[in-house]
C-alpha positions in Angstrom: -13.9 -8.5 -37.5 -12.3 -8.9 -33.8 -9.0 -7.4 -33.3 -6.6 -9.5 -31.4 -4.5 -7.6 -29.0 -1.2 -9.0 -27.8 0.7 -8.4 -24.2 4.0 -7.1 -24.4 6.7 -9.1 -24.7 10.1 -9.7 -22.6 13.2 -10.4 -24.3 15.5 -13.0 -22.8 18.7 -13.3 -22.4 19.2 -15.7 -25.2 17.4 -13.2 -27.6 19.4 -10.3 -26.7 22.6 -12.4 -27.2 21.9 -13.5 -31.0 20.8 -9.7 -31.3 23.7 -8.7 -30.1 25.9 -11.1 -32.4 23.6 -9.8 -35.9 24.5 -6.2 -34.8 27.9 -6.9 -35.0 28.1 -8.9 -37.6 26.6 -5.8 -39.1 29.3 -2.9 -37.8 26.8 -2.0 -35.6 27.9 -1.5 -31.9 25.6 -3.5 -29.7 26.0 -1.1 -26.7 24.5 1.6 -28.5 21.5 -0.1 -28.9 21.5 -1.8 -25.6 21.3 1.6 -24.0 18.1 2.4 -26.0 16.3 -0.9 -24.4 14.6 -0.1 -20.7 15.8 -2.1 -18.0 12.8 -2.4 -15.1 13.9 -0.4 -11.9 13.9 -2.9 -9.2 10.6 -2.3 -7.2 10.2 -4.1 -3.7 7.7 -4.9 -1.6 8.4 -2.4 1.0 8.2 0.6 -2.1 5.1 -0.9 -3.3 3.7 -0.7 0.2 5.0 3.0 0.8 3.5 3.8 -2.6 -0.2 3.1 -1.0 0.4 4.7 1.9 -0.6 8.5 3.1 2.9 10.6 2.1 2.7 11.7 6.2 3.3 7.9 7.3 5.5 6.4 4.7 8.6 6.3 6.7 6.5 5.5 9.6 8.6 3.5 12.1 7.1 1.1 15.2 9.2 1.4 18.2 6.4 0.5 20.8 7.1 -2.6 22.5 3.4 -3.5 22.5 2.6 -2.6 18.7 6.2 -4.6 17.7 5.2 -7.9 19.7 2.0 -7.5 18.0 3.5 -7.3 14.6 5.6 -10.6 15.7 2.4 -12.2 16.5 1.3 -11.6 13.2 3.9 -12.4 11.4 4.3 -15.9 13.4 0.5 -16.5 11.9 1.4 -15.8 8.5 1.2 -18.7 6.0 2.1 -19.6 2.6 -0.4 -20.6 0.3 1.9 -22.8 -2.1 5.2 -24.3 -0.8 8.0 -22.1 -1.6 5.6 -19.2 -1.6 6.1 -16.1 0.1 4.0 -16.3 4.2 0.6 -13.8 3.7 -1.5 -12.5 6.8 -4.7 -14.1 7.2 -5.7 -14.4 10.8 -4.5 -12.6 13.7 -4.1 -10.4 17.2 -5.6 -7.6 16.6 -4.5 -4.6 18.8 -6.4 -1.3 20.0 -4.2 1.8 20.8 -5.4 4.4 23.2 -4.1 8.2 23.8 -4.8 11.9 23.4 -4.4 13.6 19.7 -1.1 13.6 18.6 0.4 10.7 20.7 1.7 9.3 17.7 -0.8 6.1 17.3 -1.4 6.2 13.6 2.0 6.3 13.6 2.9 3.1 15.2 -0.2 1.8 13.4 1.4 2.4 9.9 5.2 1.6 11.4 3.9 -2.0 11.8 2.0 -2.6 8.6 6.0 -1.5 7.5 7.5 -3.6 9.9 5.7 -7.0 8.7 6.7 -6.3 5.0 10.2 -5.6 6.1 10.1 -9.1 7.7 9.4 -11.0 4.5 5.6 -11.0 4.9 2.8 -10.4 2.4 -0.2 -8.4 3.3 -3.6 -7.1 1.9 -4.0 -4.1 3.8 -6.8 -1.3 4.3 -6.2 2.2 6.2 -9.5 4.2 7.1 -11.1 7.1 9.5 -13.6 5.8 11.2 -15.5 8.6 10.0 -14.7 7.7 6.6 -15.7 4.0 6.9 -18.9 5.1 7.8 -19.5 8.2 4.9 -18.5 4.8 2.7 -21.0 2.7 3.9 -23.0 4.7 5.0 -27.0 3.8 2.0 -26.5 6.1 -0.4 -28.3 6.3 -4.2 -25.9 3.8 -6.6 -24.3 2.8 -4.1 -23.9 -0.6 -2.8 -23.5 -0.5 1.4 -23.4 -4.2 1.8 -21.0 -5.0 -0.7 -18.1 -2.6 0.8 -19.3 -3.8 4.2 -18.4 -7.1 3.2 -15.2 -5.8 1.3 -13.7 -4.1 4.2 -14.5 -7.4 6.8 -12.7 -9.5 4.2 -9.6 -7.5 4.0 -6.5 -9.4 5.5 -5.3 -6.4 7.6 -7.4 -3.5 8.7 -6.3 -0.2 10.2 -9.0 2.1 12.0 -8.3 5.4 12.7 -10.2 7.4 15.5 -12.7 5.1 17.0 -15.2 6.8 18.5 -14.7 10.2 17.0 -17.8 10.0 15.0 -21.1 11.1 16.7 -22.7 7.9 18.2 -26.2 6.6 16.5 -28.0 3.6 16.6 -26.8 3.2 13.0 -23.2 3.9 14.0 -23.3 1.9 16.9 -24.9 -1.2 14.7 -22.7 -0.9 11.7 -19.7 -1.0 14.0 -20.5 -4.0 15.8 -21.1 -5.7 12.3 -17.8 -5.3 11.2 -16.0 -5.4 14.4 -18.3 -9.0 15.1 -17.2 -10.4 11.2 -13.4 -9.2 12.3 -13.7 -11.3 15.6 -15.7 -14.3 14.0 -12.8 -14.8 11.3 -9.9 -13.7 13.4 -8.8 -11.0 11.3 -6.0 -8.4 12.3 -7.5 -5.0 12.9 -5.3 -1.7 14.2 -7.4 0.1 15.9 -7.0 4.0 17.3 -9.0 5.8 19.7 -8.3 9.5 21.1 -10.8 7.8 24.0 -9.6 6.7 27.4 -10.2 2.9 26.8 -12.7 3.0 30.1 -14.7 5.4 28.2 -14.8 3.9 24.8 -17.9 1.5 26.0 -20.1 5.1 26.3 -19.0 5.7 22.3 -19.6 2.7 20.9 -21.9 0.3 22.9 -21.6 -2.9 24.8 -21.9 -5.1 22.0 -18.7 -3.6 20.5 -16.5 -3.0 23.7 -17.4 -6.6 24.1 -15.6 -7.6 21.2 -12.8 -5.7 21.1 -12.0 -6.7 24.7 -11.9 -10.3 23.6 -10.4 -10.0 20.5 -7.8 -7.2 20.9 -4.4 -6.7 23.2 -5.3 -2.9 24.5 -2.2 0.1 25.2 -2.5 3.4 26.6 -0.4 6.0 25.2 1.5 8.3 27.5 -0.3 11.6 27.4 2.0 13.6 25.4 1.1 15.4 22.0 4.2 14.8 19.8 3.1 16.9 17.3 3.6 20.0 19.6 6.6 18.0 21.0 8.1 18.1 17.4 7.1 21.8 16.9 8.1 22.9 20.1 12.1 21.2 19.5 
């Protein structure tokens, strides 16, 4: 015998109303029972997006001029998939940030994932280490390289942490290029951050790669200050 299961029902206005009327009908005050019912919290988009983010970043502000004309760019390419509908990201800039530790890129990175939802603008969205990305693709027994491969190069929005930190391979260097070359094909938005001088990120990750990322990115150099030490120091 199958057991049908039913979603949870909303009451309407309408329903509360005649409920409302029966209760007091009955000598029964209403308000008492209205304050038994749960009213859902309102719950933006902006606290759904802090909700996914790492606790460090989700106040994150962008105030670089590069990284918020970026984040304009962006939201300009947004579009609407039904009329009325709110605009989503789907192709892009993408933009490569550049500076010592503690600059404050994954900062600015988070800031303008922020800054586009603030605007009004939908977005899929993926934050990773490079080091990370490749532990999670990286063969492994039950695990399936190619499908998250192809998972991450589909997502909307990607943010990549620390290019360049992870010790170069011919496997490094090839899995890069395969999602950085998807990225480029599709026009996809990827942050990028490297604690590389951007004339020396070619040495880390190949020609195929720099090649890429010199087409399809708008590149900044961050001043050379740590602002964590800045911040500790104050």
């Amino acid at each position: 015998m199958r057991t049908r299961t039913r979603e949870p029902q909303t009451l309407g206005e309408g329903t509360l109303d005649r409920m409302a009327r029966i209760l007091a009908a009955r000598n029964v005050d209403p308000a008492a029972v209205a304050a038994l019912v749960d009213e859902p919290e309102p719950f933006s988009p902006l606290d759904a997006l802090s909700a996914g983010m790492p606790p460090r970043y989700q106040d994150a502000v962008a105030d670089h001029p590069r990284v918020l004309a970026w984040a304009r760019e962006v939201a300009e390419a947004a579009v609407a998939p039904s009329r009325g509908a709110r605009r989503q990201v789907t192709t892009g800039p993408s933009l490569l940030m550049a500076g010592v530790v503690g600059a404050g890129k994954t900062y600015q990175a988070y800031g303008a994932v922020r800054r586009l939802v603030q605007g009004g603008v939908g977005v899929r969205w993926r934050a990773t280490t490079a080091a990370d990305l490749y532990a999670d693709l990286r063969p492994r027994p039950g695990g399936d390289s190619e499908r998250e491969l192809a998972a991450v190069s589909r997502c909307p929005l990607l943010i990549i942490d620390d290019l360049g930190a992870a010790k170069a391979s011919e496997w490094v260097e090839e899995v890069t290029y395969r999602l950085i070359n998807r990225r480029y094909n599709h026009m996809r938005p990827t942050l990028i951050t490297t604690n590389l001088r951007i004339s020396d990120l070619r040495a880390h990750i190949g020609d195929r790669v720099a090649s890429r990322l010199a087409q399809m990115t708008t590149r900044v150099e961050f001043e050379p200050v740590d602002r964590r030490r800045h911040r500790t120091a104050t």
